[in-house]
Phi, psi and omega in degrees: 000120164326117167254129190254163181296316191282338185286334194283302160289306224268321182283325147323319160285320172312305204252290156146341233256109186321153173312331173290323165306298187285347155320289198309327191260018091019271156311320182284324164255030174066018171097343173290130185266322169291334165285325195270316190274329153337290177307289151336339190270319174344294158248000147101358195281327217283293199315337210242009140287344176305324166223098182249343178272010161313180177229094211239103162274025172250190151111207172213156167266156180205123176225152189220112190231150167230105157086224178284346231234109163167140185324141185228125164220168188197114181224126185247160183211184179287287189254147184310335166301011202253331193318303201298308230289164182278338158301276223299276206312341179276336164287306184270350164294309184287338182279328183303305186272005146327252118042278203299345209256292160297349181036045177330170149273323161202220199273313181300337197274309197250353162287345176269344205274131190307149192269295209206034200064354172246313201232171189257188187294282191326336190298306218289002170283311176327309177294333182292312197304304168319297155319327207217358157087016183200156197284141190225152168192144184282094195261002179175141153224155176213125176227134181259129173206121209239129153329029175221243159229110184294125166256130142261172181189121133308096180271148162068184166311086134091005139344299168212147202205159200204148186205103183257104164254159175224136144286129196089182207275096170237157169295154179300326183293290217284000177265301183307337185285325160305316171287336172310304196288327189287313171302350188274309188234021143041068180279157163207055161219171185277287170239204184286327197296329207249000181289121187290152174290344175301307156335292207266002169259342155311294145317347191265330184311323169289317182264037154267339178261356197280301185313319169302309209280297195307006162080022159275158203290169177301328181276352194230032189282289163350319182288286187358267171342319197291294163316322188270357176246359134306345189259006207236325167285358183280320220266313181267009191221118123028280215263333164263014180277155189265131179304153171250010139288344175196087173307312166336344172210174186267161301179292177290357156282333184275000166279325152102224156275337194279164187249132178278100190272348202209166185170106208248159173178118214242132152227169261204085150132347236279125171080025186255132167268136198245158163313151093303137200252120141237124181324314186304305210288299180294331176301315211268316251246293182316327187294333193289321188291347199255000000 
């Protein structure tokens, strides 16, 4: 049986589940709409659209490396109880290595990408959404593969998470110790080299006038300046920051020759606008309702 664009729209509004899905379950059922929304229910699509306008800033980061080669995700669900549970972490373990496995191109890439052999990333989220009851979504990756070494690191649950690749000969101890510094003090360029001028010509524009107004002279503004945004690359560049593992050096001497080429770092809900919850406003809205 033919399936038309109104069988498509018409099993979408019943069912809330995107368009490419009821195309599919469409087809699997010969065009039966009662049956196509079975199927959907089925496979978790129906339910988890309901709540996809949730707001879900919870969930976790997870970074992972083998060798050269390895992985950053950011999978968010609503409340920090969804972190724990052993589906969503055996789901976001598995999509990571997914990932590490598959070299997706961007998000849409590892959302087509087969899952488990039945259903794709994207089904099997749907379904996970559906099993556990809040809105879920995969919200960024990055996978790095360097002629060296990928270092990762996961601070706290799943909280925060870094992904280093490095070039060249580092010990494994002293590469993870470098990905620790970067969740600690979360610079944010590798060196200098990589600060766009605009920044550094804005800065130099501020402590040139902060150096004026504090009445020093004009021929030694220029030095001035010079100094202080050395102290303004320290504070932003990877490699001039003082190791938090040997403060006694910069972060690029303890590395030696090898080179920081890549640098990613997830913090876990970061640029997500969350609800405010007010108690007062939800106690008094049950007490009217009751």
């Amino acid at each position: 049986m033919a399936i038309t664009a109104a069988d498509v729209k018409k099993l979408r509004e019943i069912s809330g589940a995107g368009m490419m899905d009821c195309k599919k379950a469409l087809n699997e059922t010969d065009g039966d709409i009662d049956a196509a929304v079975d199927f959907l229910r089925k496979k978790g699509l129906s339910a988890a659209s309901k709540k996809a306008g949730r707001i879900a800033a919870e969930g976790v980061v997870l970074a992972i490396s083998e060798g050269n080669v390895g992985v950053v995700l950011e999978v968010n669900a609503e409340t920090d109880f969804v972190s724990k549970n052993d589906q969503f972490v055996g789901f976001v373990n598995a999509v990571a290595k997914l990932i590490l496995e598959q070299k997706p191109a961007d998000l849409a890439a590892l959302l087509a990408t087969d899952f488990d052999g039945e259903l794709t990333v994207e089904q099997a989220l749907s379904q996970l959404i559906a099993t556990i009851g809040e809105n879920m979504s995969i919200r960024r990756f990055e996978r790095v593969e360097v002629n060296g070494t990928a270092a990762a690191y996961v601070h706290g649950i799943g909280k925060i998470g870094v992904l280093l690749g490095i070039e060249g000969d580092v010990d494994a101890g002293l590469a993870r110790g470098v990905a620790m510094h970067v969740a600690a003090a979360n610079p944010l360029f590798i060196s200098r080299d990589a600060v766009d001028a605009e920044s550094v010509e804005r800065e130099r524009a501020v402590l040139s006038e902060r150096a004026i107004a504090s009445g020093k002279p004009a021929a030694i503004v220029d030095k001035i300046v010079e100094g202080q945004l050395n102290k303004f690359y320290s504070d932003i560049c990877l490699l001039e920051q003082d190791f938090v593992m040997d403060t006694d050096q910069k972060v690029g001497k303890a590395l030696g020759k090898a080179n920081v080429v890549s640098m990613a770092r997830f913090a876990l809900g970061e640029g997500i606008e969350k609800k405010e919850e007010d108690f007062a406003a939800e106690v008094a809205a049950q007490l009217q309702g009751s």
